[in-house]
C-alpha positions as CSV (number, residue, x, y, z in Angstrom):
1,X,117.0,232.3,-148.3
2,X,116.7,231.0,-145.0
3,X,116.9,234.6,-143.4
4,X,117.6,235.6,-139.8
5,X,114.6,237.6,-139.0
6,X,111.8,235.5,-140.1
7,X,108.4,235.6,-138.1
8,X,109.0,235.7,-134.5
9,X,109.9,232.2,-133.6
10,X,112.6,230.9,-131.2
11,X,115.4,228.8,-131.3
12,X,114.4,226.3,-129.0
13,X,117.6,224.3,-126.7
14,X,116.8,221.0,-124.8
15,X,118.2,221.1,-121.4
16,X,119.2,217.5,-120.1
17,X,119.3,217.9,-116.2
18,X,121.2,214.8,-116.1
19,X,123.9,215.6,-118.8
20,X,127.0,218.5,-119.9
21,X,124.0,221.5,-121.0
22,X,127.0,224.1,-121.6
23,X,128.0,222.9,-125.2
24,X,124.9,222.9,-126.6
25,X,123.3,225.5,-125.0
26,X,126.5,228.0,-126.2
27,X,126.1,226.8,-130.2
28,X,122.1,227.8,-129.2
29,X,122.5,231.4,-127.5
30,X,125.5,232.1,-129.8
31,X,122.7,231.4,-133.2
32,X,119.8,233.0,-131.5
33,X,121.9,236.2,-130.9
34,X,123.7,236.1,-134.4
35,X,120.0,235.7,-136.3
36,X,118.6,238.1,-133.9
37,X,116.2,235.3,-132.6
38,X,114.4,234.7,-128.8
39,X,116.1,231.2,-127.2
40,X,113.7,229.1,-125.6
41,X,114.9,226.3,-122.8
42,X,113.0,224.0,-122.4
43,X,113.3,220.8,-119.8
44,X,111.0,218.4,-120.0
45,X,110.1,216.3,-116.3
46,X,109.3,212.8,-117.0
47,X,106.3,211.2,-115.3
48,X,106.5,209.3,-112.2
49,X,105.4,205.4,-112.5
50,X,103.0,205.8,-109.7
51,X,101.2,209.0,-108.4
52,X,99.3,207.5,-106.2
53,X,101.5,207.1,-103.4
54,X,103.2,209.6,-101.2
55,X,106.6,208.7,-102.2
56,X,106.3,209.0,-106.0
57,X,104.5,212.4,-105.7
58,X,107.3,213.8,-103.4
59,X,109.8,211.9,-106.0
60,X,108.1,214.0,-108.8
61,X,108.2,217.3,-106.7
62,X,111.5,217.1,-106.1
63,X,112.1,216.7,-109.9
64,X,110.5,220.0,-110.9
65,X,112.3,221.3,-108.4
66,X,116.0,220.3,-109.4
67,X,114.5,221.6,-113.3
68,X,113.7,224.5,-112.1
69,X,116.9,225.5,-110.3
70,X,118.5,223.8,-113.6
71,X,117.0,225.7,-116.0
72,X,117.4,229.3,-113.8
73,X,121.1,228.4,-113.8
74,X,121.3,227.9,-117.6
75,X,119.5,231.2,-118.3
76,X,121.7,233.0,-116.2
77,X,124.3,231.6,-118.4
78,X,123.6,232.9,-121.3
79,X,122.9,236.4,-119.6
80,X,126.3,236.8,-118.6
81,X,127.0,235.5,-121.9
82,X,124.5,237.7,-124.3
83,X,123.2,239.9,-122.1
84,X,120.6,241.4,-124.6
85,X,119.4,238.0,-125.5
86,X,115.6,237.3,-124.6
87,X,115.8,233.8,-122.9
88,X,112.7,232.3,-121.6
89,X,112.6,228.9,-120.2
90,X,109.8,226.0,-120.1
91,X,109.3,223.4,-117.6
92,X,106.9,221.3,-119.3
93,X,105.7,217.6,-118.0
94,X,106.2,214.8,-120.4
95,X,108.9,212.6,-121.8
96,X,111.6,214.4,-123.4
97,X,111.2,213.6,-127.0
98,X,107.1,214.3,-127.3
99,X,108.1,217.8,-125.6
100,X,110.8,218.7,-127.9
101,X,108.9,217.6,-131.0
102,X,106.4,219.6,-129.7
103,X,108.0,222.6,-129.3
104,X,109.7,222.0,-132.7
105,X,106.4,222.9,-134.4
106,X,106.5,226.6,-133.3
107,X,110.9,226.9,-133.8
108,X,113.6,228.4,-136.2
109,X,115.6,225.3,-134.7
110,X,115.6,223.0,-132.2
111,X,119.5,222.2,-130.9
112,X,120.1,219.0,-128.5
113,X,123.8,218.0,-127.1
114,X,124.7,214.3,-127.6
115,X,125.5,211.5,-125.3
116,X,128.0,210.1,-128.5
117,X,126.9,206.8,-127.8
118,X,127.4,204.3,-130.8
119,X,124.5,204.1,-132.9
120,X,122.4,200.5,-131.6
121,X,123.1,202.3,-127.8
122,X,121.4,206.2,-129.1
123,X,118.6,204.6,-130.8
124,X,117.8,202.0,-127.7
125,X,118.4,204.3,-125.3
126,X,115.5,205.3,-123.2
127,X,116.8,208.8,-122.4
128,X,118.4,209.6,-126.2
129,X,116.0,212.1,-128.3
130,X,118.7,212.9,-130.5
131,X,117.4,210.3,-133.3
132,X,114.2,210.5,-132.8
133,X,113.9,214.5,-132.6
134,X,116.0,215.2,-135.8
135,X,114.0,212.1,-137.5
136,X,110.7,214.0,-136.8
137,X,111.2,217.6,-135.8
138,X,109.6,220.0,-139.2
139,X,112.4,222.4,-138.5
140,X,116.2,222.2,-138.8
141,X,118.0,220.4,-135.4
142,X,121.1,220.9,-134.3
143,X,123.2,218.1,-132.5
144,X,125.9,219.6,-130.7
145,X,128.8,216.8,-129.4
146,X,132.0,218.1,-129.2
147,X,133.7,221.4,-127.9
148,X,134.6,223.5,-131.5
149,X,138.2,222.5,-132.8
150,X,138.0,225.4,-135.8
151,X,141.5,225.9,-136.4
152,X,141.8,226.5,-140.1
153,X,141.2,229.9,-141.6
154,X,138.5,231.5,-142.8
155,X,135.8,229.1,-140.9
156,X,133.9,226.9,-143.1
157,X,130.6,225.1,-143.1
158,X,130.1,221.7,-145.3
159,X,127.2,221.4,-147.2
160,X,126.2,217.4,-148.6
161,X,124.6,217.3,-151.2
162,X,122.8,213.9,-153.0
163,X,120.3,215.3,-155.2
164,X,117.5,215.4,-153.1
165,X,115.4,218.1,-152.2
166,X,116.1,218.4,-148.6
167,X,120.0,218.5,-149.6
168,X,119.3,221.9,-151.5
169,X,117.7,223.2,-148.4
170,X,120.5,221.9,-146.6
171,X,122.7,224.3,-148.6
172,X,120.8,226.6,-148.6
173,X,120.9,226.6,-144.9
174,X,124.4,226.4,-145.2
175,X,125.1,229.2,-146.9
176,X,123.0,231.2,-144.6
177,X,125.0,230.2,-141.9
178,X,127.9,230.9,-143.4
179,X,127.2,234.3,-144.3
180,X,125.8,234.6,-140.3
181,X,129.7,233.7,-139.4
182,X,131.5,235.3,-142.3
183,X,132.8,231.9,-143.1
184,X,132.9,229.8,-146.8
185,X,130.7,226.7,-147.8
186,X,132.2,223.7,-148.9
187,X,129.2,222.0,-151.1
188,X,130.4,218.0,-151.0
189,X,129.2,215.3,-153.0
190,X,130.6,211.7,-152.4
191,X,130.6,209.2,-155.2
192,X,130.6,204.8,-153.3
193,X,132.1,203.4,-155.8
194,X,129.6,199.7,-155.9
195,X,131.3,196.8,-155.1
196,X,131.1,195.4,-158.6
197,X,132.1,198.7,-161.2
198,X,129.5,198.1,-163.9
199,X,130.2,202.0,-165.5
200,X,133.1,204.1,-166.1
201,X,134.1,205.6,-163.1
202,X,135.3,208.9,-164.4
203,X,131.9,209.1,-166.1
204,X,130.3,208.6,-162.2
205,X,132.3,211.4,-161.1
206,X,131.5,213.7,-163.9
207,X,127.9,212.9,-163.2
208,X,128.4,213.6,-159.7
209,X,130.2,216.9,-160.7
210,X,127.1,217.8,-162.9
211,X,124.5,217.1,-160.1
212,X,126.9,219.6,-157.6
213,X,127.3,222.3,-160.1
214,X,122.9,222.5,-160.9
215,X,122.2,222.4,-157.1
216,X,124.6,225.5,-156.7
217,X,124.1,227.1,-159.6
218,X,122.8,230.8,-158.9
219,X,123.5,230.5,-155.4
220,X,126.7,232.2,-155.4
221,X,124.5,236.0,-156.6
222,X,122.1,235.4,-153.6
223,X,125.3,235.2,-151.4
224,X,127.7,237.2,-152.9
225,X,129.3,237.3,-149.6
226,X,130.1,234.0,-149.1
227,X,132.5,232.0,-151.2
228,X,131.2,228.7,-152.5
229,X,133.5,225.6,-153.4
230,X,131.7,222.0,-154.5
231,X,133.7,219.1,-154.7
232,X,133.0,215.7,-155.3
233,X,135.0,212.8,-153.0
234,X,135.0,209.1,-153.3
235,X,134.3,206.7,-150.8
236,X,131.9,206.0,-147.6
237,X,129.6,208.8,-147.4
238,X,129.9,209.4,-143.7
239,X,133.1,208.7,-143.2
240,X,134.0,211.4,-146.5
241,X,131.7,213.9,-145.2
242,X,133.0,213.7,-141.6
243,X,136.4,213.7,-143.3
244,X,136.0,216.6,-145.1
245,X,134.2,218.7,-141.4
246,X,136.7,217.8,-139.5
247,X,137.7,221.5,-138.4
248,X,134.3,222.7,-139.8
249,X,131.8,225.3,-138.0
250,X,129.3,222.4,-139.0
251,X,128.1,219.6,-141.2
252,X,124.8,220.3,-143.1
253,X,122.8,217.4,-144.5
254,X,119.0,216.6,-145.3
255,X,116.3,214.3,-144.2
256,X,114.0,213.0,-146.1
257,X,111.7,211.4,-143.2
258,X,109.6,209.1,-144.9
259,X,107.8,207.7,-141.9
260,X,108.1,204.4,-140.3
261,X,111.0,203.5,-137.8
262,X,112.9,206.7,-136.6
263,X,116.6,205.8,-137.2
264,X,115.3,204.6,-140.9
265,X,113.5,207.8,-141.6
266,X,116.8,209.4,-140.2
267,X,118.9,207.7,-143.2
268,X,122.0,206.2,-142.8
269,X,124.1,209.3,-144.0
270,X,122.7,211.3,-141.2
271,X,122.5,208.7,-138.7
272,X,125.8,207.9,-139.4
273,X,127.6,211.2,-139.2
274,X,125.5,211.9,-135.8
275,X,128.0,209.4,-134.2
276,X,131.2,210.0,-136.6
277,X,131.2,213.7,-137.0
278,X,132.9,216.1,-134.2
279,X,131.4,219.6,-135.4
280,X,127.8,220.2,-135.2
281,X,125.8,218.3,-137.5
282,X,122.6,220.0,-138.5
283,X,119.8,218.4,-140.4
284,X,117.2,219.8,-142.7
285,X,114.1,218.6,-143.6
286,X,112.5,217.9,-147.0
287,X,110.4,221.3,-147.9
């Protein structure tokens, strides 16, 4: 069980001085004071092209300075908002995605807000660490988009599941959350039917069914709290799985991070429902 007191580490929120920080940084505070966990800021200041000369330097000072003042306005955010929250705040130099990797090592999670480009304009971007972050971070990230549209009752948090390892964590996670929020876990698997059908379909579905019910089985006594649905869907798998969290608390999924190119190691599931998906989309790794 992914519990909410382990070790001491933080849950770690990249502040974007040029972006919306409110959205993301709520979803943060609102975790780190449900599992009982320090929140970390952290804003990274990008190095100037030329130190050298006067202008560049003064250029540079002036950009610690704005992070500075950003970051002391966040944190007094989230006092007003949890007062009893321990907030500290880093202003490290660097580019943004080294930093936040970084600072991944040592974190419960790492949650970033998103620019929702479309996918070619995230991953080119020169100021987007949403791919590569949740394509390399070793702990779960959060990418927060939207403002929460929750409106059916009780909350619920989807769970995909494929099979893998990383999408047991990711229900594990899932369920963890869920009993955090006192809402239920919708476990989804989504059957593509190929564009040629060589094999019964009802017998893909049944096999789909199979692999949902031995990734949950047992899980329902280590959260007897938490009611636990799985149902199997056909179609695209982002488009089903965004589908189906339409009004969720979140969308949990693995990552399997096999190296190489970032949005590849992402997979396209993932990378996909980063840019289709209006809840928070949370990623696990592989354990």
């Amino acid at each position: 069980m992914t519990g909410r007191g382990q070790g001491a580490r933080d849950v770690v929120v990249g502040i974007d001085p040029a972006r919306e920080w409110h959205l993301p940084l709520a979803w943060a505070a609102d975790e780190a004071h449900r599992r009982r966990l320090p929140l970390r800021l952290v804003l990274a200041v990008p190095p100037q092209h030329d130190t050298r000369h006067a202008h560049d330097t003064a250029g540079r000072t002036a950009l610690r300075q704005a992070g500075s003042e950003r970051l002391e306005q966040a944190r007094e955010w989230v006092r007003e908002r949890h007062p009893e929250l321990a907030v500290s705040a880093d202003l490290p130099d660097g580019f943004p995605t080294p930093v936040i990797t970084g600072a991944a090592r040592h974190a419960r999670m790492v949650v970033l807000g998103s620019r929702r480009l479309g996918r070619v304009a995230e991953v080119l971007s020169a100021g987007s660490t949403v791919v590569p972050v949740a394509a390399k971070a070793p702990c779960p990230v959060v990418v927060v988009g939207d403002a929460p549209h929750t409106t059916q009752q009780p909350p619920y948090v989807v769970a995909g599941i494929d099979g893998s390892a990383a999408s047991a964590a990711a229900l594990r996670f899932a369920l963890d959350e869920a009993d955090l929020c006192g809402a239920t876990v919708r476990a989804v698997s989504v059957w593509q039917p190929p564009v040629f059908l060589l094999h019964d379909e009802e017998a893909a579905i049944q096999a789909q069914r199979a692999l949902l019910a031995e990734t949950t089985a047992g899980l329902s006594e280590k959260y007897p709290d938490v009611r636990l649905t799985h149902e199997v869907l056909t179609g695209h798998p982002v488009e089903e799985l965004a589908r189906a969290a339409e009004h969720a608390l979140a969308v949990v999924v693995g990552r399997r991070g096999r190296g190489g190119y970032s949005g590849m190691r992402l997979g396209s599931t993932v990378h996909g429902l980063l840019h289709r998906a209006h809840c928070p989309v949370i990623t696990i790794p592989e354990v």
